[in-house]
N, C-alpha and C positions, 0 to 999 in steps of 0.2 A: 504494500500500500504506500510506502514510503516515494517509491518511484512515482508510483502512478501521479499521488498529490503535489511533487514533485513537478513533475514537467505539466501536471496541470492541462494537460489533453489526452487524447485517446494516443493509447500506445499498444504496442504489438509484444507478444511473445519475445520476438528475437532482439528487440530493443533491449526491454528490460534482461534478458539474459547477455547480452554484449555488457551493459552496466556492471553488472552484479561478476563478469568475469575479470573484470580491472581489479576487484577487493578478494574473491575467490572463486576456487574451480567450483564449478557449479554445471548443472545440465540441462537442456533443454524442456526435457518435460518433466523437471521439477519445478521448472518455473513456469510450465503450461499446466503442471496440476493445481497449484497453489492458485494462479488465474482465475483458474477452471471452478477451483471451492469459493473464491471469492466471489465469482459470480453466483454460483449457485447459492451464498447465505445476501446476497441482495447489497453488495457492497461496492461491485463494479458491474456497472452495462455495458453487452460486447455489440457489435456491429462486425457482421461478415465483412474481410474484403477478398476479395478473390479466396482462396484456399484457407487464408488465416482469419485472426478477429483484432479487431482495436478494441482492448481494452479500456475504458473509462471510470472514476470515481462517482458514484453516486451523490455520498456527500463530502464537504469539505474536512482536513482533520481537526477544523475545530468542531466541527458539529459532531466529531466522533469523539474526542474529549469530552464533550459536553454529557455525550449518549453516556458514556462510562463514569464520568461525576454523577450524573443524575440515576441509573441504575443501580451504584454504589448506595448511595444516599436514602433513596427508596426504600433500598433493604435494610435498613438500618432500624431497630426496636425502637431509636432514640435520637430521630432526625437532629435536633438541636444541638443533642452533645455530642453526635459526630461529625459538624458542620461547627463546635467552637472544640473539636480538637483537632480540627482539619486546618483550620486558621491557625491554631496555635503549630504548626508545624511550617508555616508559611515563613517566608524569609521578609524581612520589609519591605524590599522590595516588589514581592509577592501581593503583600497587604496591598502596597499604594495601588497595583494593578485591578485588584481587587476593588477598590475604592472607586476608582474611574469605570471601572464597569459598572457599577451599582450609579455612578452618577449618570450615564450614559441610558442607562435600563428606565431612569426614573426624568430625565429630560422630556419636555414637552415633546420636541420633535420623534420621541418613541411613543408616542403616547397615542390610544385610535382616538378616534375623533370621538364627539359623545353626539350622544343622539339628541334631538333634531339639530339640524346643521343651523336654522337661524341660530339669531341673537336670542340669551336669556332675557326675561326680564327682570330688572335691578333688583327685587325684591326677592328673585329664586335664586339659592345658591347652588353656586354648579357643582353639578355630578363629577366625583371625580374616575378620570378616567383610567381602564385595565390597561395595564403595560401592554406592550404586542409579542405576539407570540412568536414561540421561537419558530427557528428556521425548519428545516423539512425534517419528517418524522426518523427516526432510527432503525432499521432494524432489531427486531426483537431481543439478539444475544450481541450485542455491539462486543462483547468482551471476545471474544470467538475470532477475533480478526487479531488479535493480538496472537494467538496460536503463532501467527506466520512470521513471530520476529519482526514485525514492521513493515517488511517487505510489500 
């Protein structure tokens, strides 16, 4: 997966294996099996060309970190206290990152519109409005792609 997100378009078999033989020996249809499972758990979309496939990423690797925080965290008996002993493992740096995304989550310009689109009037206060949702859904075992070493 690392490639794929990587060059960020549809790529082939013998791409990614020409890559992966600059770092080690590696073989052709171990890198057409691993492909081959990634499509099959809904991680990359193929496209015949001629004899072969262009491989593609479904979603981005951020929305796969996300999948794998947010499926973590689900399973948790103790959302809260796995989420302030998640932070306390953060480096400061981490935290400020942290910060700017919650600022960023909670900014007008994320924010849907509220309903009716007129103007309130003065005496109504406004509804406030749901964050927007995240980005495209996950596959159901996001953790299952880490199997492949990143690749």
């Amino acid at each position: 997966m690392s490639r794929v997100w990587k060059w960020n378009r549809p790529v082939t078999v013998r791409e990614v294996l020409e890559d992966l033989q600059k770092e080690r020996s590696i073989a052709y249809t171990t890198v057409m099996t691993v492909l081959d499972n990634l499509h099959q758990k809904g991680w990359v979309r193929r496209q015949a060309e001629g004899r072969a496939y262009r491989y593609e990423a479904v979603s981005t690797r951020a929305a796969y970190a996300a999948a794998l925080m947010n499926d973590a965290w689900s399973q948790s008996d103790n959302p809260a206290a796995a989420l302030v002993a998640f932070f306390g493992m953060m480096s400061e740096e981490q935290r400020e990152t942290l910060r700017d995304a919650v600022r960023i989550v909670q900014s007008p310009e994320t924010q849907k519109p509220t309903e009716p689109s007129e103007p309130l009037e003065p005496s109504e206060p406004p509804e406030p409005a749901e964050p927007a949702e995240p980005g495209e859904a996950s596959p159901e075992n996001p953790a299952s792609a880490e199997d492949h070493g990143g690749r």
